[in-house]
KOLGUSE-253664 format. One record per residue (C-alpha): residue number from 0; residue in one letter; x, y, z. Coordinates in Angstrom, 2 decimals. Layout:
REM KOLGUSE-253664
NUM,A,X,Y,Z;
...
***
This chain:
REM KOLGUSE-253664
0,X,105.87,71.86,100.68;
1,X,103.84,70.29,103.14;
2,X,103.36,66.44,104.00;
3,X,100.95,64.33,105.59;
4,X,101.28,61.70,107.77;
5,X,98.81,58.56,106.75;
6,X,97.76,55.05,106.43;
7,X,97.07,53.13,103.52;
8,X,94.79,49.96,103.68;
9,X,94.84,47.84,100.52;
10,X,93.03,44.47,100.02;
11,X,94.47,42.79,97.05;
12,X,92.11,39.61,96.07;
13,X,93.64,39.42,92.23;
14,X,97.29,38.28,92.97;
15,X,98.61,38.62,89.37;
16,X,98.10,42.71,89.94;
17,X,100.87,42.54,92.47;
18,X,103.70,43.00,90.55;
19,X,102.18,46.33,89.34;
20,X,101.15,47.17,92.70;
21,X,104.63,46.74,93.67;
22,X,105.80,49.08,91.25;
23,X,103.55,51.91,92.60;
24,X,105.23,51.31,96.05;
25,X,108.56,51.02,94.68;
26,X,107.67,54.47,93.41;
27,X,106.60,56.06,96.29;
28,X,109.49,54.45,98.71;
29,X,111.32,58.03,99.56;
30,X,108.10,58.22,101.45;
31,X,107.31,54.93,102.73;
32,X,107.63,55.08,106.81;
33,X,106.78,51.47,107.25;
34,X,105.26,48.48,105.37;
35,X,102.74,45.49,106.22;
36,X,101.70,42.37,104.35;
37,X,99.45,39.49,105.57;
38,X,97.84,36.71,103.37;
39,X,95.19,35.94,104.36;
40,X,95.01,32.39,102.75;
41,X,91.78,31.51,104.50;
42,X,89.82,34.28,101.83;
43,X,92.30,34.35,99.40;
44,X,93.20,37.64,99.47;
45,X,96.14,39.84,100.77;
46,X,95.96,42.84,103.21;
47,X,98.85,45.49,103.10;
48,X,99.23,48.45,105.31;
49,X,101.19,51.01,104.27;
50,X,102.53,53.99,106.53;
51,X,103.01,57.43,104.96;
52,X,104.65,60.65,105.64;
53,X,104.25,62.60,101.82;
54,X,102.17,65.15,100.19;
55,X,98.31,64.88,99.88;
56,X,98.16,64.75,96.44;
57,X,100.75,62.32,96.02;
58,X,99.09,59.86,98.92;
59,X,95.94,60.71,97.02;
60,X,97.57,59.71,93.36;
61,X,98.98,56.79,94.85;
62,X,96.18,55.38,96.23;
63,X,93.57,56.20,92.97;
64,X,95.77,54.41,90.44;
65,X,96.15,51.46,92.74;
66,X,92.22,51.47,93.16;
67,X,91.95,51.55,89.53;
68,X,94.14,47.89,89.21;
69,X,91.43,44.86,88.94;
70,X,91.17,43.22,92.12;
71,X,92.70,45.60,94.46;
72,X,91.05,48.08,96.55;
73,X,92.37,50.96,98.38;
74,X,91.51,53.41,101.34;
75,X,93.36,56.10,103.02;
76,X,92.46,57.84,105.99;
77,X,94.82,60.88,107.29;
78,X,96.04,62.08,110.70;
79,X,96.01,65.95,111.67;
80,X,99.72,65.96,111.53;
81,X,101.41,68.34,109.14;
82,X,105.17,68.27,108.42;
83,X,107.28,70.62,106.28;
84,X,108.91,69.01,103.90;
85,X,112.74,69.40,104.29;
***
């Protein structure tokens, strides 16, 4: 199987969805590479990068049903690198 490495931007601006926001990551962990979080008090809102080395359609999955929460939005853009899964 083939993975893909990626980034995840997320703006969360409803901060009761973050507990089920969490859960997605919490799901997708084995392929986390890396994690960040910033409030942005200021706008009330939160941004989160998220790092990825994992199949498309999961990164794609992943990032649709957190798009779908109220109040969070999410984008993904991909790099050319291609890994075989191990």
């Amino acid at each position: 199987m083939e993975t893909r490495v990626a980034i995840m931007s997320i703006i969360v601006s409803d901060m009761d969805k973050t507990g089920e926001l969490n859960e997605y990551l919490h799901d997708a962990a084995p392929y986390i590479i890396g994690r960040m979080g910033i409030p942005y008090r200021k706008c009330g809102i939160s941004i989160i990068s998220i790092a990825l080395d994992a199949p498309q359609d999961l990164i794609s999955a992943l990032s649709g049903k957190i798009g779908k929460l109220e109040g969070v939005s999410s984008k993904v853009v991909y790099s050319s690198v291609i890994n075989e899964a191990e």
